[in-house]
N, C-alpha and C positions, 0 to 999 in steps of 0.2 A: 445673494444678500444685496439687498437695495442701498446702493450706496448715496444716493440722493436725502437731501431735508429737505427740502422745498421743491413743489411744483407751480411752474409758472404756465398760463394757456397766455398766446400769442391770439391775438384778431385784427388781421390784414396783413397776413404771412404772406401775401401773394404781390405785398408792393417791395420797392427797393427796402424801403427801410425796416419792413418787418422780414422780407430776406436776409437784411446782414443781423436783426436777432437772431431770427435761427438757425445760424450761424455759429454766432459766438456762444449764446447757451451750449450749442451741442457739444461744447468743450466743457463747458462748465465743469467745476471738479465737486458742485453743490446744488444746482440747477438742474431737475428734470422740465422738460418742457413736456407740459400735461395737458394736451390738446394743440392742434394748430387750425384755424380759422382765417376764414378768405371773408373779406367784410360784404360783396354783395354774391349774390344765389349765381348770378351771371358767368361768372367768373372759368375760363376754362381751364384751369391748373391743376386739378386734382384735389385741391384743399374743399372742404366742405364749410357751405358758408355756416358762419356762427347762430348757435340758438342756445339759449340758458336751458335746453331742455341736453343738449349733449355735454353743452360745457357741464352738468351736473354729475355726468358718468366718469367723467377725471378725474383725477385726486390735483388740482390745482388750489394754494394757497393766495394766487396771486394772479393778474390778469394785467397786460400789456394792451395798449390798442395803437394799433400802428393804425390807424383809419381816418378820413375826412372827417373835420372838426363838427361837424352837423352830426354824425352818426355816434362821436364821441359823447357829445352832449346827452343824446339819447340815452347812452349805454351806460355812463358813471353812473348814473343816478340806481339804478336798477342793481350794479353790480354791487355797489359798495349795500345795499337792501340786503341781498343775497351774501354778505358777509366776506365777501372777497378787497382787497389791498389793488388798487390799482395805478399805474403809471399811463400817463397818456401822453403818445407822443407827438399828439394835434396841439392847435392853438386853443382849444377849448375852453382851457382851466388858468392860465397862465396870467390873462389882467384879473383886475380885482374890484373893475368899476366896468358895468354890464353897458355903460352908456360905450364905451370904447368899443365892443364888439360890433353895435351901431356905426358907429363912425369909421372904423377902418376894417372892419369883416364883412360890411355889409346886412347883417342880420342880429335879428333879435337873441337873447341869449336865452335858453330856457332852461335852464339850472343856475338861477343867479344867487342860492342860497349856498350852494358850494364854492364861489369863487372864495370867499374867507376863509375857506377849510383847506381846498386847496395849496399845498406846497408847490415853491419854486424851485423846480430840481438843478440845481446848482449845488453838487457836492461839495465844492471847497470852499461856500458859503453857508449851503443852509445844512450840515450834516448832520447837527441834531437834531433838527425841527423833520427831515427826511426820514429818517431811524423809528419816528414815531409815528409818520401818517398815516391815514386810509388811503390818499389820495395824492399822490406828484405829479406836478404837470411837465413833464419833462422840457427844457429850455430849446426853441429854437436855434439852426443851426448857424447861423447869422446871427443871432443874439448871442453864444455863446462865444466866437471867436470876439465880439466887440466888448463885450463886460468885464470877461475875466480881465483884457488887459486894463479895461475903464473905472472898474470899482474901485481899485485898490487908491489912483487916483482922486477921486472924486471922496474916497474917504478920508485921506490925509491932507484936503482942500488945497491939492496940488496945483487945480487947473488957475488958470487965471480965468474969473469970470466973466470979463467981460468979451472972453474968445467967444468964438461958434467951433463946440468939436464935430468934425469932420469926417463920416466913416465911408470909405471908399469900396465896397463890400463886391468880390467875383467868385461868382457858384460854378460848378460842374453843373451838366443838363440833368445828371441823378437826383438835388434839389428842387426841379420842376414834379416830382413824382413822377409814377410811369406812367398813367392815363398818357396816352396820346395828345398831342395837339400841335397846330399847325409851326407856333411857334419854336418846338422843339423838336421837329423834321433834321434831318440830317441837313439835310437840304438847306435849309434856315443856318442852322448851326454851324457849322463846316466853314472853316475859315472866317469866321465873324465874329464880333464883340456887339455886344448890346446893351442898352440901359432899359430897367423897365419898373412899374410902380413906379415913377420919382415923385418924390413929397409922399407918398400917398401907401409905402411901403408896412405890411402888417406887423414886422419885427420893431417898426420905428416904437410904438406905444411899449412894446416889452422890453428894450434896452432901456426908454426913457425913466418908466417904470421902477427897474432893480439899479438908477445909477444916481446914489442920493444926491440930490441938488440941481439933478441935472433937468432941463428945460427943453421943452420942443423948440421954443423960438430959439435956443441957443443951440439944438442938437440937430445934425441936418443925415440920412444914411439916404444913399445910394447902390442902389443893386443892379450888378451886370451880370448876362449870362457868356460865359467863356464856352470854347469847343472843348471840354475835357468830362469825361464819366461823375467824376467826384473830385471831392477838395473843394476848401474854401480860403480865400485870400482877402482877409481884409486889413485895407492902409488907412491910417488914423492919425490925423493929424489936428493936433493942439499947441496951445502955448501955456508954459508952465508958470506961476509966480514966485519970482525972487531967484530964477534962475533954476529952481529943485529940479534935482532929479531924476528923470521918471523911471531909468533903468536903477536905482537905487532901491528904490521903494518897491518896484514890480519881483526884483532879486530876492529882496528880503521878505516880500509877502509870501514867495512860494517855493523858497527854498527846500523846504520839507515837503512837497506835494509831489505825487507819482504821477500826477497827467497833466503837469502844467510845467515847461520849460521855458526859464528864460535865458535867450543868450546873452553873450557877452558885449559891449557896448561895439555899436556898429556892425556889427552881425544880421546879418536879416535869414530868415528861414523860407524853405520856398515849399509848394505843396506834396511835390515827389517824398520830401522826409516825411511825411507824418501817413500817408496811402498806409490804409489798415488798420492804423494804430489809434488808440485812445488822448493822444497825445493832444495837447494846445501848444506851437511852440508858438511864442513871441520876439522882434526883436526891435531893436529900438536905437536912433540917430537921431544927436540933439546938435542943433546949433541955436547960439544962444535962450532965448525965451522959446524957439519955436524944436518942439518933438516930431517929430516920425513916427508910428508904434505901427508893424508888420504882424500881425498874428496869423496862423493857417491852422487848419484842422481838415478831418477827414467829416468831410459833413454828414456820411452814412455811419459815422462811430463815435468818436465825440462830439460831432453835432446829432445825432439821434439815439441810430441803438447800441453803441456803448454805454451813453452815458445814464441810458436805460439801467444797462445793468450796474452800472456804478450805483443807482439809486436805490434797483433790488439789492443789492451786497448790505446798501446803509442798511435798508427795510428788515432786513434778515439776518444782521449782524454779524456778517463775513466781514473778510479783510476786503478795503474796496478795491484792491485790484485783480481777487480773485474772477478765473475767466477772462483777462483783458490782457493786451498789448500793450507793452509803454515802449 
């Protein structure tokens, strides 16, 4: 007896990040995974590359793209025709002004009548507007560790305005994708710290984006790549007005939430705790006006495919931690 509701097909099962989906679906205690696809024909992994002519012969309700944001574009459009629910875990779908894909992508957008329909996959934000889309753009994994602990903030108009906040952001070489490249050589990497994109970084426009009030000339991120597989570490540093407190506000916003920890004042989390898991821990050190906020996350699970399935759970109306680590 088939114990499954829902079929989901994966497209770019053969990168890091659609590896750790099917992964965790294959636990799923609700999730069959109903096809698995390799985004190009090239590919020598076994997976066969995707066509809507096989994806036809699976019983999938739902479709994943773990794929280069160009080839995402492509596929939305077609998939959501063909009746299917899709999460995408490119930058595709994520801003909401086409000029911005221009400006820090690089490239023209050619679905720009979806970016309004488009959801922001931020579970412990957008959970109804999720529950009901065709269409989630799953969050960035470097946007994710900066917002959760930044929204809360910026909504209770904590920050003091006249700061510049300050995101200090270090990835694991698993964030570069797997493509090859010179810069992500063992060789390169191995015993090195690096900065790369500065100013000019494509997460900048999606945090700026989901964090109200918040302002490019006042929001500055910086991305390093660290010698470590996965995790993300970013140090965030503001000042508060009237003193408030940020670990106050961050406590009480997620007190009830299953995949967002905050510790306790002075505490900091480092990335060893959260390896695997679905987890965003946060911590946070104040002296006077000026904050510290330390967030980490596993950037192949709550930065990508975890938080995927956190978003199929909303879409399908599971508990959202079914299938997932905390």
């Amino acid at each position: 007896m088939n114990i499954y509701a829902h079929g989901v097909a994966i497209v770019g099962v053969t990168g890091y990040a659609g590896q750790e989906l099917e992964r965790l679906l294959a636990s799923h205690p609700k999730i069959q995974i109903a096809g698995k696809f390799a985004s190009k024909a090239n590919e020598k992994s076994g997976a066969e590359a995707f066509s809507f002519e096989r994806l036809r012969g699976f019983s999938a309700d739902a479709v994943v793209l773990a794929t280069e944001h160009e080839l995402s574009m492509q596929l939305v459009p077609q998939l959501l025709d063909a009746g299917y629910s899709v999460v995408d875990m490119s930058g595709a779908f994520r801003l909401k002004d086409p000029q911005l894909y221009q400006d820090w992508y690089g490239f023209e957008h050619t679905a720009p009548a979806l970016l309004g329909e488009a959801v922001y996959g931020l579970p412990e934000f957008r959970a109804e507007a999720i529950a009901s889309a065709r269409i989630v753009a799953n969050p960035g994994c470097y946007a994710t560790a900066a917002v959760l602990p930044l929204i809360p903030l910026y909504k209770a108009d904590a920050i003091d305005p006249g700061c510049t906040v300050v995101v200090d952001g270090k990835s694991g070489v698993s964030g570069a994708g797997r493509q090859p490249k010179p810069e992500t050589h063992f060789c390169e990497v191995n015993e090195n710290i690096s900065a790369y994109s500065v100013l000019q970084h494509r997460h900048t426009p999606e945090m700026v984006a989901q964090l109200p009030g918040a302002t490019f000339d006042r929001f500055v991120f910086t991305a390093h790549l660290v010698p470590i597989s996965r995790g993300i570490l970013n140090t965030i540093t503001l000042r508060t007005q009237d003193r408030i407190s940020a670990h106050s506000i961050l406590a009480e916003t997620y007190a009830k939430t299953p995949f967002v920890q905050v510790l306790s004042p002075g505490q900091l989390p480092n990335v060893h705790s959260v390896t695997k898991t679905n987890l965003c821990v946060i911590g946070t050190v104040a002296r006077g006006d000026n904050t510290v906020i330390v967030s980490v996350l596993d950037n192949l699970v709550k930065g990508a495919a975890g938080q995927a399935v956190q978003n199929l759970n909303l879409m399908f109306g599971y508990e959202p931690t079914a299938g997932l680590v905390s």
